[in-house]
N, C-alpha and C positions, 0 to 999 in steps of 0.2 A: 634616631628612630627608624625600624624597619618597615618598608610598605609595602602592598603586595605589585605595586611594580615592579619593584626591585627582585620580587621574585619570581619575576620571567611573564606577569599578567600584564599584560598591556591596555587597557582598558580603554582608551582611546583610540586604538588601534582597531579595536573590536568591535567596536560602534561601528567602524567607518566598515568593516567586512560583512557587519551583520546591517547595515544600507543598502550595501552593493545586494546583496541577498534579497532581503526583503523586498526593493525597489523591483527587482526582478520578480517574485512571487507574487504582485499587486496585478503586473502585467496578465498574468495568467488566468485574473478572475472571469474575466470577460466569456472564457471557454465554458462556463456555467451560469450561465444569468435566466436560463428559463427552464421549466419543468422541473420534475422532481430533481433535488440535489442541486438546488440549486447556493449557492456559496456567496454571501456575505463576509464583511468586515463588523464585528459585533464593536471593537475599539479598536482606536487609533493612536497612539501617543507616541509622539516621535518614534524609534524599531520596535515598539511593543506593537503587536496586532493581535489579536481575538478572534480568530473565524469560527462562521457556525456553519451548517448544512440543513437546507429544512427537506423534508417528506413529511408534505400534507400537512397534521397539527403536531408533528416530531418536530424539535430543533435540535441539532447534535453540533456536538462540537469535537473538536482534533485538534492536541498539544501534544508534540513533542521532547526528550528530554535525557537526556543520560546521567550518567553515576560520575565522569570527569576521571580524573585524577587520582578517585578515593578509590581506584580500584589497586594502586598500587598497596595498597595497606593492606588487604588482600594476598597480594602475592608474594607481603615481607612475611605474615602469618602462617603462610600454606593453610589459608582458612578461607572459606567462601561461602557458606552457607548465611551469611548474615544481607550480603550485597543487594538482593533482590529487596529487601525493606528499603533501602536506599534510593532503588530504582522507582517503586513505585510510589516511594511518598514525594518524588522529583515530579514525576506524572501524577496521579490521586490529585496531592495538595494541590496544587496547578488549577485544576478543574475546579474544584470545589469553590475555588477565591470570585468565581463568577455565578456560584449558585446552580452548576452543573455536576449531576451525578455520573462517576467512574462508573464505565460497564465491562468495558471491554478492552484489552489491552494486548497489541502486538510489537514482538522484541526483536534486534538484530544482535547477535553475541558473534564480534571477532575477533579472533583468535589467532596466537605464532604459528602452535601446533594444539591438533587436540588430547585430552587427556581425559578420559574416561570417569576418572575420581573428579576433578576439578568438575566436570559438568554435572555429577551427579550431587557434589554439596551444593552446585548455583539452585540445581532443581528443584532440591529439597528445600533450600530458604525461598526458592519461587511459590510453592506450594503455600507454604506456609501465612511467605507476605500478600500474597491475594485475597487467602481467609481474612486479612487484619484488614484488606481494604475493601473485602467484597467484591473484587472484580471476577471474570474468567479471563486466561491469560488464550487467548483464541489461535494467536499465530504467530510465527517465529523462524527465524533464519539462521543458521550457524556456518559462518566463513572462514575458514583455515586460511590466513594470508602469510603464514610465515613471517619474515624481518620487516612486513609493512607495519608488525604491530610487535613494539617494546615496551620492556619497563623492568622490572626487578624480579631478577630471578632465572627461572626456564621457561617457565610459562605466563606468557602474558594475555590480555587481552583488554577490550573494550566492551560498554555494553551500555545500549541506549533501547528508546520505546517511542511508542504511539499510544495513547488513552482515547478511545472513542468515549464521549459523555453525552448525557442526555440532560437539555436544561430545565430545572425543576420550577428555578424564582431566577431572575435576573438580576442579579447587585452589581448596580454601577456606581453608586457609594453617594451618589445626590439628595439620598434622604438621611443623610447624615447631619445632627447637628451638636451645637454645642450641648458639652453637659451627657454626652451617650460615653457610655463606660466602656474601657477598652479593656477584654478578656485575654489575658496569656498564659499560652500550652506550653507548658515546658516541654524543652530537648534540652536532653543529656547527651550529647554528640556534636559533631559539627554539620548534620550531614554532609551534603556534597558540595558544599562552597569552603573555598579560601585554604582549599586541602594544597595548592600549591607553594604559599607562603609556610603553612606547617611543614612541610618537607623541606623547605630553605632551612627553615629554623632550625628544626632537630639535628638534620645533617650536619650544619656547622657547631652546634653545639653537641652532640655526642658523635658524629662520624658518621660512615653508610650503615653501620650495623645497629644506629641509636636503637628501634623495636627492639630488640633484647636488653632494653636497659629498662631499671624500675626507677619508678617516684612510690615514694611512704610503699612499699612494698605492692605495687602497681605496676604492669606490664606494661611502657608505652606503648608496641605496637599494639597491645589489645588498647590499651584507652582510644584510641585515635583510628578503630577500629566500629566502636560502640555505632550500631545502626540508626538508622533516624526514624521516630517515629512515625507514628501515619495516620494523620488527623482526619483525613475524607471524611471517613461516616459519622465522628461525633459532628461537625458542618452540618453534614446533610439531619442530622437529627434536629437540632437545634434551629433549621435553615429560616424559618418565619421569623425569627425572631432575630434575625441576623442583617446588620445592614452594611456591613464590609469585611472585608478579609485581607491581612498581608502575611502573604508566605513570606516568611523570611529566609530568604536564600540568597542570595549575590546581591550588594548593597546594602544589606543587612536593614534593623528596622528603618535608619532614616530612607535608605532609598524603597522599601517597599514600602513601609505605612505611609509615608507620602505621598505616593501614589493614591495611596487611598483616601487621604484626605486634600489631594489635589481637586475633585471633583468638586468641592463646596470652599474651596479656597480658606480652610480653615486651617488648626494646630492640635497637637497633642501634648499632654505632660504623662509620658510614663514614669510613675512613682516608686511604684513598687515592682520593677522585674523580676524576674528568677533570676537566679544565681547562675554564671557561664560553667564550666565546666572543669575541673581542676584543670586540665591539660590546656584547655583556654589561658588561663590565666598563667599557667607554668610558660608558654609561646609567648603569652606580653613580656612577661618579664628577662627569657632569656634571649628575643628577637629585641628586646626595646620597640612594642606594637603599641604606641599611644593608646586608651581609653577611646580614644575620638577613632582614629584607626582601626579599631578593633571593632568597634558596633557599625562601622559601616562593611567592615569583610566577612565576620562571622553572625551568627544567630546570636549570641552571649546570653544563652540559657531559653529562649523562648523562641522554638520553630513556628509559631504561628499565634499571630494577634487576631484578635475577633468584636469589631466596634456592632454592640449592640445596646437597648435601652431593655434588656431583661437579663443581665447578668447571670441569675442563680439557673434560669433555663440552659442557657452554655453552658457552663459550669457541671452542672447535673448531665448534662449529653454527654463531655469528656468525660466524667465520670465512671459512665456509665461502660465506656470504652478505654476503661486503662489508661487513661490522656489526665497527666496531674494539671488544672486549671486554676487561675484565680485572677481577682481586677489587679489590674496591673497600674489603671491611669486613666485619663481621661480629654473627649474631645475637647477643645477649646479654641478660642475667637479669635484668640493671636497667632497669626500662621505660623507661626515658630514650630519646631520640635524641639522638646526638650525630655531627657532622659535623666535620669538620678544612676550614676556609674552605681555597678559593679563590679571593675575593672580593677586592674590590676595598681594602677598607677594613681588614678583620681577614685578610688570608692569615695560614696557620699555626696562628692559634689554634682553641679548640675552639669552635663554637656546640653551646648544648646546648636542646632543644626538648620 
């Protein structure tokens, strides 16, 4: 069975870099501790942190976030107009998981060499995915670094952000209890996690040029291309009636929803998930990516969970915003997580984690 360490992620490694970081960023609070702007720790959980900024009865908050790796899908396509959805539901969704509304969002794009066409498709899916998340994209940097920045092709680059949010409700996930129904948003995509074991995989099963090859008359590099949805505003819509959120991004649902139900020491039974993605399940079967392996690297059909006790109100907000919803599962007393596969290798049975 393949994992995504073996595909060059080291995740233990990452902890220990993203320590060395954070431990250093804690030091730094202290340069703000009075008057306006002054800067808290909202959470704490081992490298995770949540800071806010208050002015006066404003509390704002700052997360930032890039697109990784997915940008080379990107550059096997000579396509780019989709990437900015990517970007900002890394950022948006982020926000939202604490009850904080995207306002305002500024971006660094760099680049080998620059290319006139390449920045005008980013622009125009920028444009686009701002309308989907309601932000303004306020400010932005563009860096020519030549061979500091590779990947496939001629033209490469990187592209990361900052979300300024403003907090609306605070969800620390403590009014959580058993028996409150857990809502899933489906993603057709993988966004932006676990895109480096996809590239292990397809590589050695179709070569460097696998994107020009099809499944049932499918382009993989368009499937593996497909952008990520961007749940923000159905959240914010729904947000009263909302008592936790997991983005499902790195860790997939056990390590996010966990998190969320880390705070009342309780469990979940997802029952019912969406279905992962053909090209998800095509990577389990020709990586050999265990069931178990696979829900904690990828989303497997649902970018974002939503633990509340009025379901049909979520539900009716995704709606309302193009976001396909429905109960997936529910809180429960045995801290366990347990998921019912849709996987490639165990469908039907239970993973429990």
């Amino acid at each position: 069975m393949t994992t995504y360490k073996q595909a060059g992620v080291d995740i233990g490694l990452g902890d220990i870099c993203s320590r060395i970081m954070s431990e250093a960023s804690d030091r730094t609070f202290k340069n703000r501790q009075k008057g306006a702007g002054t800067v808290k720790i909202l959470e704490k959980k081992g490298l995770h942190r949540v800071i806010t900024v208050s002015f006066g009865n404003f509390l704002l908050m700052l997360n930032s976030d890039g697109i990784g790796t997915k940008v080379e899908f990107s550059e096997r396509m000579n396509r780019y107009d989709t990437m900015a959805y990517d970007l900002l539901a890394m950022l948006c969704d982020d926000s939202v998981r604490y009850g904080a509304e995207p306002v305002a969002v500024s971006n660094i794009l760099d680049v080998s060499s620059l290319d006139g066409q390449v920045v005008k498709q980013l622009a125009k899916g920028m444009v686009k995915a701002a309308r989907t998340a309601g932000v303004a994209v306020i400010s932005g940097e563009i860096a020519e670094l030549g061979k500091r920045v590779s990947g496939y092709g001629a033209i490469n680059y990187n592209w990361g952000g900052t979300v300024l949010s403003v907090m609306k409700k605070e969800i620390s996930g403590e009014d959580i209890k058993s028996g409150d129904v857990i809502v899933g948003f489906r993603e057709k995509g993988f966004r932006s996690n676990g895109i480096s074991l996809v590239r292990k995989i397809m590589e050695k099963e179709y070569g460097s040029g696998w994107h020009k090859k099809t499944d049932a008359g499918k382009n993989l590099g368009e499937m593996a291309l497909e952008p990520s949805t961007i749940y923000s505003r159905a959240v914010i819509e729904a947000l009263d009636r909302v008592k936790g959120v997991a983005h499902v991004t790195g860790g997939g649902i056990p390590g996010k929803l966990g998190r969320v139900t880390a705070a009342t020491g309780l469990g979940a039974d997802i029952s019912d998930p969406f279905e992962p993605c053909r090209m998800m399940l095509m990577c389990q079967e020709k990586g050999k990516v265990s069931d178990t392996e696979a829900y904690r690297t990828w989303n497997m059909g649902q970018g974002m969970l939503v633990v509340t006790d009025k379901p049909e109100k979520v539900i009716a907000a995704a709606g309302a915003y193009r976001v396909k919803a429905k109960i997936t599962g529910v809180i429960t007393k045995e801290k366990k997580l347990k998921i019912r596969s849709r996987g490639f290798f165990s469908r039907g049975s239970t993973l429990t984690f």
